[in-house]
N, C-alpha and C positions, 0 to 999 in steps of 0.2 A: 521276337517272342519274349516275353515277361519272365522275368525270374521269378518261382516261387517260394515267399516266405513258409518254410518246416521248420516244424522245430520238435523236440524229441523230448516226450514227456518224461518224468520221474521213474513212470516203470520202464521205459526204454523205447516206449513207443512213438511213430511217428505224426504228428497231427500237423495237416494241411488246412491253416487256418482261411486263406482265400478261396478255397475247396468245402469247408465246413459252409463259410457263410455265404457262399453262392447257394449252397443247398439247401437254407435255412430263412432265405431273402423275405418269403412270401407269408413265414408264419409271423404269428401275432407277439411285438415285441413287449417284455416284461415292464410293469408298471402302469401310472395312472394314465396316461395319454393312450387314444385309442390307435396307434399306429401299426403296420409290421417292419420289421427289419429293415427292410429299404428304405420307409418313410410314408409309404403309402396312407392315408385316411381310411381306416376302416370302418366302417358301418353295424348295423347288424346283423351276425351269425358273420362277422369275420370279412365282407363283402367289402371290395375295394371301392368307397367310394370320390375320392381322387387320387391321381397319381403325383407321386413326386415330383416328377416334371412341371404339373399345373399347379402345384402348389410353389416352387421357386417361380414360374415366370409372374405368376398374380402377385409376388411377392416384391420383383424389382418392377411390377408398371407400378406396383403404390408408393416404388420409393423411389423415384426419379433418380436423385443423387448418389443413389450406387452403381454401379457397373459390374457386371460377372467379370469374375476373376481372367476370366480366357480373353476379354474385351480388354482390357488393360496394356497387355503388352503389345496393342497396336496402334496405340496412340503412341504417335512421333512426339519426343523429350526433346523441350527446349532446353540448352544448355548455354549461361551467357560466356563469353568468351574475351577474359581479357586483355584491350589492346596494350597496357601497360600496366606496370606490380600496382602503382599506388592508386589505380583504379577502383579496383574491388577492396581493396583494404587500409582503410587511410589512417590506421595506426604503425605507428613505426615498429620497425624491428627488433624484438627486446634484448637489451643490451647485457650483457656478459657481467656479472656479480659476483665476487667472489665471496663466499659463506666461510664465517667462524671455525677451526674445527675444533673438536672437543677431545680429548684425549679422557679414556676412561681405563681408571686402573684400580686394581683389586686392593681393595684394603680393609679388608677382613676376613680370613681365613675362620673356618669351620669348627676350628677349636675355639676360636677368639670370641666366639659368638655364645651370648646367653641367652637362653630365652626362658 
């Protein structure tokens, strides 16, 4: 079973927002594209005329080189496998440098200072 996202408004109330927009899927969503909620095409006087589903699949036959997200994780990952270090990596190992340090110390106190 699914956990539902609530969340509890300003005045203390509860709103079930995956409860709201299951209940809302079919009406007509706000702005210029003639859609509803879901995704649907709508038509005239509101009329579904495709479904979201016909609209993604006509979408990957015209784009050959993509793949729906759920196809993905079934293709088996080739991983090369190296039989020795200098194999894959034929820069050497970077060598240990010892860096300058700086020593910094306070030499001007807050009275000493004019501006």
């Amino acid at each position: 079973m699914a956990i539902r996202k609530q969340y509890r408004s300003m005045q203390g109330k509860i709103v079930d927002l995956e409860k709201l927009a299951a209940k809302n899927e079919l009406v007509p969503a706000v702005g210029n594209i003639s859609v509803n909620a879901r995704g649907d095409e709508l038509g005239p006087g509101g009329r579904i005329v495709r479904k979201r589903e016909d609209i993604v699949a006509e979408y990957y036959e015209k784009n050959k080189n993509f793949t729906p997200i759920e196809n993905r994780a079934q293709k088996p990952v080739e991983v090369p496998v190296p039989t020795h270090i200098n194999e894959t990596d034929p820069t050497p190992a970077p060598q240990h440098v010892d860096l300058p340090t700086t020593v910094i110390t306070k030499t001007a106190k807050k009275e000493d200072t004019k501006e």
